[in-house]
Legacy VTK file of the C-alpha trace (Angstrom):
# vtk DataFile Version 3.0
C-alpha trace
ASCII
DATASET POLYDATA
POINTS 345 float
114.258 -24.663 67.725
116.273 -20.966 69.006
119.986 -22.041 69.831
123.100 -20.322 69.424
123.567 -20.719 65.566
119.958 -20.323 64.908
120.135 -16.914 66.568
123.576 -15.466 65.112
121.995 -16.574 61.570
119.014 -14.040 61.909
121.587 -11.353 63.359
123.143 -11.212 59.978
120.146 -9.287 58.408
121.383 -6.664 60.993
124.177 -4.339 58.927
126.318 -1.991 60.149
126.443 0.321 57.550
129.933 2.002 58.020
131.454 -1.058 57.495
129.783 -2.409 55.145
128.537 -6.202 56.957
126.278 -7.578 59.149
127.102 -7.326 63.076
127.791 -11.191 63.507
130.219 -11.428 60.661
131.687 -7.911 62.357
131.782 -10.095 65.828
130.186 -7.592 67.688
128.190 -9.705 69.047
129.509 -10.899 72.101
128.272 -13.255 75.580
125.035 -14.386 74.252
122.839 -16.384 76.526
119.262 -17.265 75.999
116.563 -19.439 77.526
112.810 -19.971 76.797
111.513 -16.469 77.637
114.685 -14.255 76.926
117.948 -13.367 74.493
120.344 -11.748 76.003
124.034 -10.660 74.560
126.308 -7.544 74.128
126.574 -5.038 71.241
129.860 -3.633 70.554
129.822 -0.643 69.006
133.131 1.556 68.156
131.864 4.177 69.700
128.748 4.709 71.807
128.315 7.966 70.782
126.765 6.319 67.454
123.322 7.893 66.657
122.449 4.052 64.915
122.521 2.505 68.180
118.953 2.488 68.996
117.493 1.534 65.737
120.446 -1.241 65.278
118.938 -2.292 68.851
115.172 -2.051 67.693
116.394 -4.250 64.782
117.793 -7.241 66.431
115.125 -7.052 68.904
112.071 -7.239 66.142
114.249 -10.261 63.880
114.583 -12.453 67.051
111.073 -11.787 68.065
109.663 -12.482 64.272
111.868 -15.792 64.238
111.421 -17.228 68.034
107.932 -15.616 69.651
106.814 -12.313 70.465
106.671 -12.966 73.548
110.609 -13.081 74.289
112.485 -10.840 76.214
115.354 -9.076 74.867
118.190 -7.275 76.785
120.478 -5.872 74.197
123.383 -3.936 76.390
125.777 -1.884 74.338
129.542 -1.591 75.192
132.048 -0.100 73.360
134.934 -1.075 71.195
137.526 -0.819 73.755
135.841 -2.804 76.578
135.383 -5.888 74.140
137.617 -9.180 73.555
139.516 -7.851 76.437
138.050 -10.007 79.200
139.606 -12.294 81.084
137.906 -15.329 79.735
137.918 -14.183 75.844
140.307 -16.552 74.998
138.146 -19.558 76.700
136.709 -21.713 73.883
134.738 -23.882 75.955
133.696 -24.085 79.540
132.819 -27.617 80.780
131.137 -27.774 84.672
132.320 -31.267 86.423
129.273 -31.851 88.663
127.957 -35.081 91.264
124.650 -35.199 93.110
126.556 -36.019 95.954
130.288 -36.152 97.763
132.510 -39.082 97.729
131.758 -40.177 94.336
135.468 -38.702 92.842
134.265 -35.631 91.353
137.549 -33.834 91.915
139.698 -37.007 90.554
137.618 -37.185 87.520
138.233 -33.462 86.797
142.004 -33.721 87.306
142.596 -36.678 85.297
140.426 -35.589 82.105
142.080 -32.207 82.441
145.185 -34.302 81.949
143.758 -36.627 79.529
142.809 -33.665 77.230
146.312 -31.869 77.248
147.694 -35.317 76.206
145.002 -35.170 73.292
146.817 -31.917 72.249
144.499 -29.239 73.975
144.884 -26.292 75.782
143.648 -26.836 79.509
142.456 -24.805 82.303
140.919 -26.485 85.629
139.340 -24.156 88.350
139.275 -25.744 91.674
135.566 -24.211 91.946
135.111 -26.360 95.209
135.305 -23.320 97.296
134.392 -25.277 100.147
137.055 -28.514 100.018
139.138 -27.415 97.511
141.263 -30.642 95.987
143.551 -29.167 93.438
146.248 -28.295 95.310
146.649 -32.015 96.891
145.518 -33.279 93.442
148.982 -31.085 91.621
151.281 -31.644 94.790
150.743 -27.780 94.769
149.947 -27.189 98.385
152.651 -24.605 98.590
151.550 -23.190 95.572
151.071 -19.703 94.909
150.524 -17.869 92.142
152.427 -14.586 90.982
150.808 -11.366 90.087
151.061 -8.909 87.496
149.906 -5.564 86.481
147.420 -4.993 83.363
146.216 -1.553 82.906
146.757 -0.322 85.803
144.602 -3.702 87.657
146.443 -6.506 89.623
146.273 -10.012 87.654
146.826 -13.643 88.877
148.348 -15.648 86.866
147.221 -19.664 87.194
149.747 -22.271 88.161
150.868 -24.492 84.900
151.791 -28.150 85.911
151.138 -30.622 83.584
150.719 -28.255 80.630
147.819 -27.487 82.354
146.990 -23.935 83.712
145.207 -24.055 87.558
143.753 -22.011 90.196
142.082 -22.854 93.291
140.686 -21.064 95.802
143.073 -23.219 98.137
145.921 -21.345 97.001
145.120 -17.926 98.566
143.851 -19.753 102.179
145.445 -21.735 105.089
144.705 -25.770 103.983
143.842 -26.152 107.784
141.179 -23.661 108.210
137.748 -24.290 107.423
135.816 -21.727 105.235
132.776 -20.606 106.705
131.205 -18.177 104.401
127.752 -17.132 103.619
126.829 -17.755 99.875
127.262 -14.324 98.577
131.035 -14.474 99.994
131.359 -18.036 98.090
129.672 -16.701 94.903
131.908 -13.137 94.963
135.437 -15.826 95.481
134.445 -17.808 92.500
133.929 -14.356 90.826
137.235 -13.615 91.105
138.873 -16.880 90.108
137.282 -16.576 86.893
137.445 -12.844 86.561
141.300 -11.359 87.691
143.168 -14.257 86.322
145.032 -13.947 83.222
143.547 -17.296 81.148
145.256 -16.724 77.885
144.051 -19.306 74.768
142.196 -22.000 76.443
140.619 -24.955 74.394
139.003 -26.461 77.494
138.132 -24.577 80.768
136.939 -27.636 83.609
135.388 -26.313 86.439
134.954 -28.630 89.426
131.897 -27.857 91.400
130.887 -28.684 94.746
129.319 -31.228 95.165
125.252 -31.125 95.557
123.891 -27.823 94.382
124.154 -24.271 95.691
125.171 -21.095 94.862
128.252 -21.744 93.158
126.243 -23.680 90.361
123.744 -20.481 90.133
126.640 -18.555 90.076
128.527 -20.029 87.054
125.632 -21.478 85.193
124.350 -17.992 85.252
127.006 -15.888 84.818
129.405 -17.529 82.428
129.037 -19.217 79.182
129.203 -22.784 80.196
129.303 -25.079 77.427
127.977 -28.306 79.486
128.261 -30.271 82.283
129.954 -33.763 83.039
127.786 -35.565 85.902
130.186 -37.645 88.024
128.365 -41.088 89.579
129.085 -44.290 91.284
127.117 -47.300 90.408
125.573 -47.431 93.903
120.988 -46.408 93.697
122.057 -43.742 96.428
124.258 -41.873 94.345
122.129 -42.445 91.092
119.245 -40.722 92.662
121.047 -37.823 93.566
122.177 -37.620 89.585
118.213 -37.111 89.289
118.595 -33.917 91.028
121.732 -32.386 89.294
120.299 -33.235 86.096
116.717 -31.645 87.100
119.001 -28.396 87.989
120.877 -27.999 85.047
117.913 -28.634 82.770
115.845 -25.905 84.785
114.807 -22.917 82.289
117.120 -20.166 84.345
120.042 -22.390 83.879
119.849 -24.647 80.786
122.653 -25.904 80.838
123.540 -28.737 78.382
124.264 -32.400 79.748
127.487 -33.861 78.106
127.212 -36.798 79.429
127.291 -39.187 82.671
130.750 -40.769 83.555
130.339 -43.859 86.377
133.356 -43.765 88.345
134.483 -47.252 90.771
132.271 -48.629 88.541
134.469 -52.168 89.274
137.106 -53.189 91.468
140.547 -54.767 89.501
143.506 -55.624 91.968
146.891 -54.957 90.393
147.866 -58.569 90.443
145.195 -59.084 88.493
144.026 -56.132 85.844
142.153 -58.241 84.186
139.968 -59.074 86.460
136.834 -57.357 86.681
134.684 -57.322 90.464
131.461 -55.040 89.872
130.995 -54.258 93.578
128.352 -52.074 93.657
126.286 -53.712 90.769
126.813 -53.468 87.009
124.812 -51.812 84.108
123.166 -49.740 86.444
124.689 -46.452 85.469
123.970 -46.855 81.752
120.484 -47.464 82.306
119.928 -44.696 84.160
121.718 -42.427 81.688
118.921 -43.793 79.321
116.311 -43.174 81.221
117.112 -39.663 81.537
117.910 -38.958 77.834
121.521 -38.288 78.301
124.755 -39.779 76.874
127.079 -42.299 78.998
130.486 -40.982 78.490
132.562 -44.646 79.969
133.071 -45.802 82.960
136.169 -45.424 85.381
137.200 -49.014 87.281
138.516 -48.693 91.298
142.017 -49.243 91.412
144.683 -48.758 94.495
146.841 -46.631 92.186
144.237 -43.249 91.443
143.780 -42.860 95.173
147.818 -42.993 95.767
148.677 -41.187 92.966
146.272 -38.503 93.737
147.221 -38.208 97.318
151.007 -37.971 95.962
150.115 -35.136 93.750
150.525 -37.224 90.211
146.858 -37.918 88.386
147.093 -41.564 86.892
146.006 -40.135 83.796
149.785 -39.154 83.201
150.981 -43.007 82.683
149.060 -43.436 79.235
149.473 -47.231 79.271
148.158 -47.887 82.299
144.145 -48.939 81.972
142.855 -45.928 83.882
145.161 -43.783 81.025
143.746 -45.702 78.476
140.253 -45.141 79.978
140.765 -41.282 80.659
141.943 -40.856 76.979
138.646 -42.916 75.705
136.796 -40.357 77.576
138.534 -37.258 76.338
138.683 -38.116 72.883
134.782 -38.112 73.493
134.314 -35.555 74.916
136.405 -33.685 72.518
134.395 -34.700 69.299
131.350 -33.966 71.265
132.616 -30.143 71.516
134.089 -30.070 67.865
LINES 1 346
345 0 1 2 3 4 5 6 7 8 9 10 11 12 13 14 15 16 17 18 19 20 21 22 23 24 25 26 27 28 29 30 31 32 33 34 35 36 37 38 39 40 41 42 43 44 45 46 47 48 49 50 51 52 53 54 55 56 57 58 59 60 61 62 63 64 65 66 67 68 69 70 71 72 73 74 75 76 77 78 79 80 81 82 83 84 85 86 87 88 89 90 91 92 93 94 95 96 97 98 99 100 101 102 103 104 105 106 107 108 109 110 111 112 113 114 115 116 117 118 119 120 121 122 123 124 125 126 127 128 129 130 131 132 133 134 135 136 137 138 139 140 141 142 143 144 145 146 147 148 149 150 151 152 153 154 155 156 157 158 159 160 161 162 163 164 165 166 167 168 169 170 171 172 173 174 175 176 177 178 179 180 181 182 183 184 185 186 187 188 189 190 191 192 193 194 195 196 197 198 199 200 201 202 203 204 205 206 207 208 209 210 211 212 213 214 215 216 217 218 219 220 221 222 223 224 225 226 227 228 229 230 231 232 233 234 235 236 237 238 239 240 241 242 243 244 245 246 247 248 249 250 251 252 253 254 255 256 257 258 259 260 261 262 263 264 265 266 267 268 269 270 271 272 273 274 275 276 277 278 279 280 281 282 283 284 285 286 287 288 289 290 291 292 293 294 295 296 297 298 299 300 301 302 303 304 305 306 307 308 309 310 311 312 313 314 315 316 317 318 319 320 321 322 323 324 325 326 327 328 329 330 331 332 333 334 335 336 337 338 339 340 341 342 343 344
């Protein structure tokens, strides 16, 4: 079966022969994607002047084909030296999507309070508000006001994300007015997330969440297809409406152009406990339901999130519940970041 690691292992009979190794060892390999009918990835050559380009290119090209089908396209691009390691999202180790079939199932909660959970665990956190539409991040943070500062590299303007929380944040809802509706065309949508991702200064990041819109559209073409995304999170509610709608964000990810691997499905209000009674346990829209769907689609279920009065007001007032450790939705954020994180080790 061609992943990753399978790939990178037959790269190694490719030397470099002025230094002596193989070009994966030498990392210069760099942004490799692949699907059923293509391999794709960057060579990085010290300079690309080098007469050995072409036949190092022919090389990699016939291995990968000999291993995985002849039939394979590759698109080998070479870059040089100096343009490598450099780019804004070099330091990103992993790049998780947040996802829902549908709105109103708290997508944008879930993102907030696992980016939390994970910096608690010890990681290194990014969340982009990639909600271009309805951004949430800035009511999520109590960062309304919030804008970031900018600084010159080489001679370009940078952004540098927000930190609250130990967590580093952008949004697109920083740079517009949070009363005006955004009314752009998908290209314009596609070309702002662009720019999130690409003229921000990132730094070391363990885990990159990106909450999507909710549905599908352009933004998920955009980043499935243009960044290395590590996997998705699929946010639900028990209820069969928004169940069947995980049906069709599943069918997207799995679809050959994207292929982007499931993580797991996380069931959010999946029961109701008052505060006078935590214990208590009121399955209002129906129990088990998420779990068995999960199974019948072949992907993991990550846990399940319970409806409590406190997420919405602590949201609203700009302080995820995920902070208070002890409380049960702390406890139950920390359950799901602890698996998420030895999934991704």
């Amino acid at each position: 079966m061609m992943q990753k690691e399978s790939i990178l292992e037959e790269l190694k009979q490719v030397v470099y022969f002025p230094k002596k190794d193989n070009i994966v060892n030498l990392k210069m390999i760099e942004n490799l994607t692949f699907s059923e009918k293509e391999v794709s990835f960057n060579l990085v050559m010290p300079d690309l002047n080098d007469p050995g380009i072409k036949m190092m290119m022919d090389n990699c090209s016939k291995i990968i084909k000999n291993k995985f089908g002849e039939n394979l396209q590759i698109n080998i691009n070479p870059i040089a030296q100096k343009d490598s390691g450099e780019g804004p999202l070099s330091g990103v180790k992993k790049i998780i999507a947040i996802a829902s079939g549908k709105g109103g199932v708290g997508k944008s909660t879930v993102a907030s309070n696992l980016a939390i959970a994970l910096s608690k665990l010890g990681k290194k956190v990014a969340l982009l508000d990639a909600d271009i539409y309805g951004p949430s991040m800035p009511i999520m943070f109590n960062l309304e006001d919030g804008r970031p500062s900018a600084v010159e590299v080489d001679g370009k303007t940078k952004v540098v994300p927000i930190e609250k929380y130990g967590i580093k944040i952008l949004s697109i809802g920083f740079f517009v007015n949070p009363e005006q509706a955004l009314i752009w065309r998908g290209p314009m949508a596609s070309n702002a997330l662009n720019q999130l991702f690409n003229d921000a200064l990132w730094g070391e990041i363990d885990f990159m969440l990106v909450d999507l819109p909710p549905g599908t559209s352009d933004i998920h073409l955009t980043l499935t297809q243009s960044y290395p995304v590590s996997g998705a999170i699929i946010v639900t509610t028990p209820q069969q409406v928004a169940l069947a709608d995980v049906q069709k964000a599943v069918t997207m990810l799995k679809q050959e152009k994207i292929n982007v691997p499931i993580i797991g499905l996380i069931e959010n209000m999946a029961y109701f406990s008052p505060a006078e009674l935590p214990d208590n346990k009121y399955y209002i829209f129906g129990k088990g339901h998420t779990e068995k769907f999960a199974s019948k689609l072949n992907i993991p279920f990550l846990g399940s999130i319970p409806l409590v009065q406190a997420i919405a007001e602590s949201g609203d007032q700009g302080s995820p519940i995920a902070l208070d450790e002890n409380s049960i939705i702390g406890k139950a954020y920390r359950e799901l970041a602890a698996n998420i994180i030895a999934q991704n080790s």
